[in-house]
Every structure is written in structure tokens, then in C-alpha cells.
C-alpha positions in Angstrom: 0.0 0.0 0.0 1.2 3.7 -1.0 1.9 5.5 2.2 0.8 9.2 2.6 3.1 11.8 1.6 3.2 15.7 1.9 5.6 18.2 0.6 6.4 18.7 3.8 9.5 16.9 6.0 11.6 16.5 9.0 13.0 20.2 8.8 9.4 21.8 8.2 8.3 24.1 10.8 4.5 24.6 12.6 4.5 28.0 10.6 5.1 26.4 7.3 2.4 23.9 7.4 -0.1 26.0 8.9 1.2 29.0 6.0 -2.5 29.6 4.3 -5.0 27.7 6.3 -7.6 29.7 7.8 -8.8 28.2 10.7 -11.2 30.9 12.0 -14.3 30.2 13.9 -13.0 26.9 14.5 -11.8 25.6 18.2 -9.3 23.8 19.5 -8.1 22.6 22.4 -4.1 21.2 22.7 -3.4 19.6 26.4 -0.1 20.6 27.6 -0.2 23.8 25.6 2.0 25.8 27.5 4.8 23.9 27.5 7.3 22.8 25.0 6.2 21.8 21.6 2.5 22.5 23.2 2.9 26.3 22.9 4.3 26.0 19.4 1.3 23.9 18.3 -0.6 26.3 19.9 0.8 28.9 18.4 0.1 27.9 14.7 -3.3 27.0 15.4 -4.0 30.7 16.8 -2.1 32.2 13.6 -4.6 30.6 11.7 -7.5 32.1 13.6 -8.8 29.8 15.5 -9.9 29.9 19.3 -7.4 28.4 21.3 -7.8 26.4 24.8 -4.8 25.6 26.6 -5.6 23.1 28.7 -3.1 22.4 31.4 -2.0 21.2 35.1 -0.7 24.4 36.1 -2.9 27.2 34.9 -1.4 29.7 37.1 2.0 29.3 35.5 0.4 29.4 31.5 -0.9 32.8 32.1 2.0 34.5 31.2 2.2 32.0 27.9 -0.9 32.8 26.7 -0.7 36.2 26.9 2.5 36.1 25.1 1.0 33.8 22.6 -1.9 36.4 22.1 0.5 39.4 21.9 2.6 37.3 19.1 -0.2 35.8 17.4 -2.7 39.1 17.4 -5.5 36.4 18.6 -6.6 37.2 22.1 -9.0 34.1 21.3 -6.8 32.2 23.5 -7.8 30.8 26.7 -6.1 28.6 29.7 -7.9 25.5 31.6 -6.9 23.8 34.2 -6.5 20.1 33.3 -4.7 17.2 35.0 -4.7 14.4 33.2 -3.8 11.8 35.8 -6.8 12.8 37.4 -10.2 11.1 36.0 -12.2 14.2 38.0 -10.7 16.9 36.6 -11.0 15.3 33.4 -14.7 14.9 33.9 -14.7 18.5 35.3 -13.0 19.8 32.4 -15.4 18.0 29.5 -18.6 18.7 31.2 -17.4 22.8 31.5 -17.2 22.6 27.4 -19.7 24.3 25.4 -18.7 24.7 22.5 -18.2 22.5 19.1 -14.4 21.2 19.0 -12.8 21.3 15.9 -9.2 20.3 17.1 -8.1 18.4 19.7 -4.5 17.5 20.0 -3.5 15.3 22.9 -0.2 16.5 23.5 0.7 16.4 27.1 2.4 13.8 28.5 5.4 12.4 30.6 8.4 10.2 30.4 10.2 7.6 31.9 8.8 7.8 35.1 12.0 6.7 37.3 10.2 4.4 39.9 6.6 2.7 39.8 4.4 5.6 40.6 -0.2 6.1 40.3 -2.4 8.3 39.8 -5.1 9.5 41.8 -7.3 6.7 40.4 -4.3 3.7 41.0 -3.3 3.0 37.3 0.5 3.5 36.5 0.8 7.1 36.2 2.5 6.7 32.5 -0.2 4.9 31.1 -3.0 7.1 33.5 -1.1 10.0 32.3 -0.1 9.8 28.6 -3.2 7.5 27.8 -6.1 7.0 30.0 -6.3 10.5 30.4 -6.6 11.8 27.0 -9.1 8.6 26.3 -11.0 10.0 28.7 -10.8 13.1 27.6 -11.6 12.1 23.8 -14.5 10.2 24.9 -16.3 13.0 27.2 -15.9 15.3 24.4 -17.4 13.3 21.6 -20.4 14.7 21.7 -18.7 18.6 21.0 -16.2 16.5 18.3 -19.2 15.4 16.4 -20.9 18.9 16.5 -18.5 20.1 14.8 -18.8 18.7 11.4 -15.5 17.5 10.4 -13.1 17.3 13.6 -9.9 16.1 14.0 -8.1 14.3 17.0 -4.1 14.1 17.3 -2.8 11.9 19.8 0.9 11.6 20.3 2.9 9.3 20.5 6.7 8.3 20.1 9.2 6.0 18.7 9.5 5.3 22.4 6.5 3.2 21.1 8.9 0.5 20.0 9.8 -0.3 23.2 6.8 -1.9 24.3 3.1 -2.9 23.3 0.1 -2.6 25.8 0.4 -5.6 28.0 -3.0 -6.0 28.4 -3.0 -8.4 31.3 -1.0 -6.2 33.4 -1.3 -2.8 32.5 -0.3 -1.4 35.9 3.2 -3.7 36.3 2.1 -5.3 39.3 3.1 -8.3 37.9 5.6 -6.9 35.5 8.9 -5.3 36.6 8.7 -1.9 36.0 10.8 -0.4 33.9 10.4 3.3 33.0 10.7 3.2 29.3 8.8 0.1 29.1 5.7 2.1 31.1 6.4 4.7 28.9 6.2 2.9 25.6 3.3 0.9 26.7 1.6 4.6 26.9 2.8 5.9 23.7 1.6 2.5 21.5 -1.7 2.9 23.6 -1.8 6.8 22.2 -1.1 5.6 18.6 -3.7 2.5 19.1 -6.3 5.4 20.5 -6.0 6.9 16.8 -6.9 3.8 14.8 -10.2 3.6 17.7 -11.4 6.7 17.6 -11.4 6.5 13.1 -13.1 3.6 13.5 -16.0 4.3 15.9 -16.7 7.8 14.9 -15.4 8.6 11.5 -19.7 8.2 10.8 -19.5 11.4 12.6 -17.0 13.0 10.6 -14.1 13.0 13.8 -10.7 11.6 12.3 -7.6 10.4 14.6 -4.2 10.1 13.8 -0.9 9.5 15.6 2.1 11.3 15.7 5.8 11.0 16.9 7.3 14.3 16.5 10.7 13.6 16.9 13.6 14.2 19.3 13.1 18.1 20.6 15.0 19.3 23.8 11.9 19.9 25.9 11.0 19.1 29.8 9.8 15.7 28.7 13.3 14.5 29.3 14.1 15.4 32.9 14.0 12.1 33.9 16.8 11.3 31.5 19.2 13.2 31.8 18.4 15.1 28.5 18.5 13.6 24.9 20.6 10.8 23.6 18.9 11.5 20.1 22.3 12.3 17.8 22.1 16.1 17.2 21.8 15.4 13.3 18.4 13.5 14.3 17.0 16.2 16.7 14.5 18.8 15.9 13.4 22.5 17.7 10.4 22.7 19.4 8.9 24.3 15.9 9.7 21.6 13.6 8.2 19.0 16.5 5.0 20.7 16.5 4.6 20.4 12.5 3.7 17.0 12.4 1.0 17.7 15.0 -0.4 21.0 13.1 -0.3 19.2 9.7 -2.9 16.7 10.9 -4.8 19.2 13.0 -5.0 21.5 10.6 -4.1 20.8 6.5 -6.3 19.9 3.7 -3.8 17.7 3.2 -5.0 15.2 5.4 -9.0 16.1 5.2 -10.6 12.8 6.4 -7.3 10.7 6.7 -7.3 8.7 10.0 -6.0 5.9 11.8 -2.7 6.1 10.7 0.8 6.8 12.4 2.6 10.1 11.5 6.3 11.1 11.2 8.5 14.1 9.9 5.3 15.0 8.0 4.4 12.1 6.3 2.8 8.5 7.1 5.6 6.5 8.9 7.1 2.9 7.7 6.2 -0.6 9.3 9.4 -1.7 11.2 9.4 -5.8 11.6 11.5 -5.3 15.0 13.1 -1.8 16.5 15.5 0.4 14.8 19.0 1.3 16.6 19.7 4.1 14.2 17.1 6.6 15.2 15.3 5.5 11.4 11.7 6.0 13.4 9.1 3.7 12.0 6.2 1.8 13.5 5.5 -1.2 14.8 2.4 -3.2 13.3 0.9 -3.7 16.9 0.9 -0.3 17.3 -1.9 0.3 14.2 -3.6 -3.2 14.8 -7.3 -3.3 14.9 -8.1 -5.8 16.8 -5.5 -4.1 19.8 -7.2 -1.0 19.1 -10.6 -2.7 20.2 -9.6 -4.8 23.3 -7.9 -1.3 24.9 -10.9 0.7 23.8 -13.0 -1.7 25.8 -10.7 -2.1 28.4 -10.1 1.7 29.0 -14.3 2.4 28.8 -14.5 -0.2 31.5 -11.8 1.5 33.6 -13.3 5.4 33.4 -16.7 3.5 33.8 
């Protein structure tokens, strides 16, 4: 099969792929927004005119970055939310406080390589309560302002970190498991990528379309549990060129009604039989699978039940 491509590539930048898109009227919520690539996805979204929600854990400290963002962007349309995504109430708080139709929501926030077994409010393995559960949720309560929309999109990000683990279904919180941070952490990022191919599936009938994204190695926060980025420097990308692929999918006519698939550098990634040493990217097939994609959207309905 003919994988997707766009003129676009691993040195295009947010600005670039949004150049010409008007997004007015539209609105869009990015979680994480005022942080890393987060503000510059933001950013590019509120260039093209839409209404931006920034929808993050500490509101007090994305004041400042929105009103930075507004001054830059000459949209004041851009608001801040408190969100914590390893929370299931605030989730629930924040969906039922939305009014209005959602154009664009990119599920951006997340965190990495937790360094020992840690949960979230609810008990799930904070990685996997963070990165996934809490952006399923958050997908899921919103589905009714997705649909009213008439042609939404969902991004949901995930990593080549993805290749270090599927969704061990039977033990999903490692209490059988040994914990290992960058297994909990690819376990979360496959489960992001799988949440794409769901979400096409059950709702393209009402025009929302999902797709995942790995947006590269970008010197951000995400890595202060690692000591900062092995990535080689050739490989590695500014917080600008990380948010493209993001704001390509969220935003370009490029992609109008694509889903389900698995982004990179711009274009649809490569199936990789086993995982790459040479920083190549490429995804793993049980990362897109179908039937995966069912089982965890059953399983994770039955744990926000």
C-alpha cells in the first residue's frame, strides 16, 4: 500500500504547514499547551485564527504564555484551563465545562520515563493514566462537542518510544511486571497511537478523524528524567519543527478525512518488523492493529466506567 506523503519533512516548521489555512471560527483545544512543543502547536493553530484552549495542570503558571501567545499571534481568542490528566475528576470537570463545538483536539501532554513505579489518583501506573487513559478519557467525554463540529480532528501523540513496548494488556499497571520506566512509557505511547486507529473507527460516521504522531527528538522538559536527549544532534528537531507534524494533521487539507494512521516528519511512517538502533523511526504493526485498538478501547471504557 502507498503510504501518505506531503511536501512537507523532518526540517518543516509549525508555521510552514499552517502558512494559508484559515482556521477561524474553529476551536481547538491542545493539552499541555503551554509547554514545549505544546505552545508551538498552539501557536500555529491561533495564527490561523482559531480559538485556542490551553488546557493544562498548572494554569497559574500558562498565564503568562498565553498572553504572550496572544500578543505574538494578534488572537486574544486564547484561553487557559486547568486540566490534570492523571486525574479522572478533573478530566470529567473539564469535558462537562465545554460548550462549545471542537474542531481540534490535540493530545499533546504527556510524561516520560517515570524513574520508579508511581499512580495516579485513580491507582493506574501514572504513565499509562497519564499519557493514555487520560486523553481517552478526555476524547471520549468530548465526543459529543467533536461530532458537533462537522469535520473534527483528533491528534494523539505518540513516540518512537512506542517501540519499546506494546500494551500488555493483562498487566497494565506492572504489578506483575517489573517496572521499567521506558517500558511504562512505551506501553503509553503504543496505547496513544492505538487510541487513533479507535477513535477513526467508531466515529469517522460522525466525521471526527484520529491520527498518531511521533514528533521527533526536541530538547523539551519531557526529558528530565533522562538526563536530556541521547537523540544524535543530526536526528533532533526545535520545538517548531516537533509541532509540525502535530499542526499538519490538526489543521491541513492535506489530510481532510485521513485517520488511523501513524505520522512522522510530516508524512505516514514505515512498518518496522522489530526496533530500529539508528534513530530511522518507523512503526510497529501492533501499534496500528485493529483488533489491539478494540480490546484497549473496551478495556479503558470499562476503567473510566
Amino acid at each position: 500500500m502507498t503510504r501518505l506523503k506531503t511536501p512537507f519533512g523532518f526540517h518543516s516548521t509549525a508555521s510552514e504547514v499552517i502558512d494559508g489555512i484559515d482556521l477561524t471560527g474553529k476551536h481547538a483545544i491542545v493539552t499541555g499547551g503551554a509547554a514545549g512543543i505544546g505552545i508551538e502547536t498552539a501557536r500555529a493553530l491561533a495564527q490561523a485564527g482559531a480559538a485556542v484552549t490551553l488546557a493544562v495542570r498548572r494554569p497559574e503558571s500558562a498565564i503568562a504564555v498565553a498572553e504572550n501567545l496572544r500578543h505574538a499571534t494578534g488572537n486574544r481568542n486564547i484561553l487557559v484551563r486547568s486540566l490534570d490528566l492523571a486525574d479522572l475528576r478533573s478530566v470529567s470537570a473539564f469535558a462537562a465545562g465545554w460548550e462549545n463545538p471542537l474542531h481540534i483536539l490535540v493530545n499533546n501532554a504527556g510524561i516520560m520515563a517515570v524513574p520508579e513505579l508511581e499512580k495516579t489518583s485513580q491507582g493506574f501506573e501514572m504513565q499509562f493514566g497519564t499519557n493514555f487513559l487520560g486523553h481517552f478519557a478526555l476524547t471520549y467525554w468530548l465526543h459529543k462537542a467533536l461530532a458537533a463540529a462537522n469535520g473534527a480532528r483528533v491528534v494523539s501523540l505518540s513516540s518512537s518510544g512506542h517501540l519499546f513496548s506494546p500494551v500488555n494488556f493483562d498487566d497494565l499497571n506492572f504489578d506483575f511486571i517489573p517496572y521499567t520506566p521506558f517500558g511504562a512509557y512505551g506501553q503509553s505511547k503504543t496505547a496513544n497511537a492505538l487510541l487513533a486507529v479507535a477513535v477513526t473507527r467508531h466515529w469517522s460516521s460522525d466525521g471526527i478523524f484520529s491520527n498518531a504522531v511521533n514528533p521527533g527528538a526536541i530538547a523539551t522538559g519531557l526529558q528530565k528524567h533522562t538526563g536530556g536527549l541521547k537523540t544524535p544532534v543530526e536526528r533532533r528537531k526545535t520545538p517548531e519543527q516537533g509541532a509540525a507534524t502535530s499542526v499538519l494533521l490538526a489543521a491541513s487539507p492535506l489530510v481532510e478525512g485521513v485517520g488511523g494512521l501513524y505520522f512522522e516528519d510530516c508524512n505516514e511512517s514505515h512498518p518496522v518488523s522489530k526496533r530500529p538502533t539508528d534513530f530511522s523511526g518507523g512503526v510497529a504493526p501492533y501499534a496500528l492493529n485493529a483488533e489491539n485498538a478494540e480490546r484497549l478501547w473496551d478495556v479503558a471504557l470499562r476503567l473510566i466506567s
